[in-house]
C-alpha positions in Angstrom: 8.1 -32.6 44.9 6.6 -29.2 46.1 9.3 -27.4 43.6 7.6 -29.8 40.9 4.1 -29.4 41.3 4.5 -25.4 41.4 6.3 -25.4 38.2 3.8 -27.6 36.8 0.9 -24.6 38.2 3.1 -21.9 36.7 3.1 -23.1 33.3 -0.3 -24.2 33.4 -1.7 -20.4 34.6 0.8 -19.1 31.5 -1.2 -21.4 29.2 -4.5 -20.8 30.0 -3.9 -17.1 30.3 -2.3 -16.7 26.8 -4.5 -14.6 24.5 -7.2 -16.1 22.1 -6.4 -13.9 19.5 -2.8 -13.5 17.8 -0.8 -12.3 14.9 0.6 -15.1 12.6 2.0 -13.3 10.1 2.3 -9.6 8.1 4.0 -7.5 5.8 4.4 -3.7 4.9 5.6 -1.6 2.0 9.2 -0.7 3.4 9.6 3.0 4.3 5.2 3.6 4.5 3.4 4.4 7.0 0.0 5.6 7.7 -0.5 8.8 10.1 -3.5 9.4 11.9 -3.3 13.0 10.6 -6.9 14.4 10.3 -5.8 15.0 6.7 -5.8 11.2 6.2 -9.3 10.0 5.4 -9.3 6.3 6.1 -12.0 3.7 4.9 -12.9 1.1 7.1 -14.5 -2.1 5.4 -15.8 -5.4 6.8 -16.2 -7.9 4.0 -19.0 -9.9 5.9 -22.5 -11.3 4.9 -24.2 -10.3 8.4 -24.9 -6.6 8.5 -25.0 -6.1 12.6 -21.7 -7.7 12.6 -20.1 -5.9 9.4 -21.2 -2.7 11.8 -19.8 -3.9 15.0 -16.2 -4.7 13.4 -16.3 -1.5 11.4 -16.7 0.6 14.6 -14.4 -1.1 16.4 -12.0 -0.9 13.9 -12.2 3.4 13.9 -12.2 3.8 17.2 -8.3 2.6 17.1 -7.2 4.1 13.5 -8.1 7.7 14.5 -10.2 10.8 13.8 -10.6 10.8 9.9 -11.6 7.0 9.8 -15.4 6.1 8.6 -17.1 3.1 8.9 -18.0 1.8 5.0 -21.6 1.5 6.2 -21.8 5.3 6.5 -20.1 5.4 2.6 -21.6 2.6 0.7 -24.8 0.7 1.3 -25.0 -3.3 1.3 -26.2 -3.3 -2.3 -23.3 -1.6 -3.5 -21.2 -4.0 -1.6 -23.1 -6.9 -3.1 -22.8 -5.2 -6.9 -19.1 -6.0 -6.5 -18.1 -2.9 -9.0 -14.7 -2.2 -8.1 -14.8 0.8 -10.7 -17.8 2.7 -8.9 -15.9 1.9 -5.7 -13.0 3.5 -6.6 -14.6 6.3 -8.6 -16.5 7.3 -4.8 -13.3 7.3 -2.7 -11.5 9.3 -5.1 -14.8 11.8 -5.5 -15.0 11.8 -1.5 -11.0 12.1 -1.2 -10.2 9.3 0.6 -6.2 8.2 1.0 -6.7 4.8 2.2 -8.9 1.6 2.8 -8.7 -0.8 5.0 -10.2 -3.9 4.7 -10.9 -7.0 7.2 -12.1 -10.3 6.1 -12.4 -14.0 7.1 -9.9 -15.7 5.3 -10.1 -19.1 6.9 -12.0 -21.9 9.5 -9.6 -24.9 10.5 -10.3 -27.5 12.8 -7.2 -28.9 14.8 -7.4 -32.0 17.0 -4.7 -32.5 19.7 -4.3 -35.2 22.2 -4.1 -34.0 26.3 -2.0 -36.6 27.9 -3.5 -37.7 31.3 -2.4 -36.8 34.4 -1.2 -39.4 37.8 -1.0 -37.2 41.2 0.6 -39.1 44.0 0.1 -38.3 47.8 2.6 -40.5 49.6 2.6 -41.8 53.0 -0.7 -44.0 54.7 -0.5 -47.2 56.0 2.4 -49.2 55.0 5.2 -48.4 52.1 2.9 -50.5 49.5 -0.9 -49.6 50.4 0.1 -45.6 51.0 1.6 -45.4 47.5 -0.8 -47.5 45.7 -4.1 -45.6 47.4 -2.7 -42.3 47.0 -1.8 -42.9 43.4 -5.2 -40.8 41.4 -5.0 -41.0 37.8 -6.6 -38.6 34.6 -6.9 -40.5 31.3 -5.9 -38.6 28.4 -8.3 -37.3 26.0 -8.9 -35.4 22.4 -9.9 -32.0 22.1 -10.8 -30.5 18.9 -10.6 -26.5 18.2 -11.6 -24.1 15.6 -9.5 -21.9 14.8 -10.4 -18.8 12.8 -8.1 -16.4 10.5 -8.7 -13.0 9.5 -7.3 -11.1 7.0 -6.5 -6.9 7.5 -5.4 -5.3 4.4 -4.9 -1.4 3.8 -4.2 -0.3 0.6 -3.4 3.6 -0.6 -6.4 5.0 -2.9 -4.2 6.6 -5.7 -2.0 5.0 -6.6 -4.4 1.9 -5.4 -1.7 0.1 -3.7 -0.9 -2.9 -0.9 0.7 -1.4 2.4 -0.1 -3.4 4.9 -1.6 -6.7 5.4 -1.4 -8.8 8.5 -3.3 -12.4 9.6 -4.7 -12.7 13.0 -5.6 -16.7 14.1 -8.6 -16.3 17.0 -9.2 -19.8 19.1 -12.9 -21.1 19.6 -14.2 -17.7 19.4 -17.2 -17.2 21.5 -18.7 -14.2 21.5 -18.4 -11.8 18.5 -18.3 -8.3 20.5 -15.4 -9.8 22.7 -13.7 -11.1 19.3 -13.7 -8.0 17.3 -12.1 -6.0 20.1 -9.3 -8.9 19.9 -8.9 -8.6 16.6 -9.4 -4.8 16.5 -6.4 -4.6 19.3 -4.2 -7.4 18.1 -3.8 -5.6 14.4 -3.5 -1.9 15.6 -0.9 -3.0 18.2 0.8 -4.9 15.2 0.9 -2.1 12.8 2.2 1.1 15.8 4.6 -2.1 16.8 6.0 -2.0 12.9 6.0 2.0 12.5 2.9 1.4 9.8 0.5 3.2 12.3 1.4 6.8 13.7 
């Protein structure tokens, strides 16, 4: 019983202590990789509607590609962004010299319901065989929990020739608070791309 009941806390801790934020899936161009040379001038661009948080995720974002990175707010301003003119876009990074862009965007909201089975804990012993089981018998009804589940998209594409190297999807649980969030996207894709050779 005591063997039981610590397995049961062991896999429980392992659960709850399992990170929020996790790669689901990516892909690279086979034999690329992007070096954090200071030769390599890197775009950073978050494709998101609230400017305080487009800043946050850009920052966050440099700090782990390396020294020649630049936040797209420092580049472009939000009208540009909004114009949409992939031309002009492409006509500055080549005029500034950039090599590549990386790009993060929400790519998804899901809901996912799941049923938590309830729980019966027994305490055995008391006052005779049938009154010390039944008393010490305390029982947890099952319930449904619903979560929202968030995926983000990382792409980094080479400016000339304007090419797809490396794209990855992280899925974040019930995010709560955005700073706390970004750094677990921010960690969970540069860990991803050093862990595949894309990031050097």
């Amino acid at each position: 019983m005591k063997k039981l009941l610590f397995t049961v806390i062991i896999a429980a801790s392992i659960v709850g202590c399992s990170p929020s934020t996790q790669i689901v899936k990516s892909w690279q161009e086979p034999n690329v990789s992007l070096s954090r040379s200071a030769s390599n001038k890197v775009l950073v661009v978050a494709m998101v509607k609230d400017e305080s948080s487009r800043r946050v995720i850009e920052d966050q974002l440099v700090k782990r590609i390396g020294t020649n990175a630049t936040a797209s707010y420092n580049f472009i301003n939000t009208d540009m962004l909004k114009e949409a003119n992939g031309d002009k876009f492409m006509d500055k990074l080549k005029q500034d010299n950039y090599n590549y862009v990386l790009m993060m965007r929400l790519a998804d909201v899901e809901k996912e319901t799941s049923y938590v089975p309830g729980t019966t804990t027994g305490f055995y012993g008391g006052y005779g065989r049938f009154y010390g089981y039944g008393a010490g018998m305390y029982s947890n009804p099952g319930y449904y929990t619903t979560d929202k589940n968030y995926f983000f998209e990382t792409t980094v594409y080479s400016v000339n020739p304007d090419k797809l190297l490396w794209t990855g999807t992280t899925k974040t649980v019930n995010p709560s608070k955005i700073e706390k969030t970004v750094n677990d996207i921010a960690d969970a894709v540069s860990e991803k791309m050093t862990k595949d050779g894309f990031l050097k």
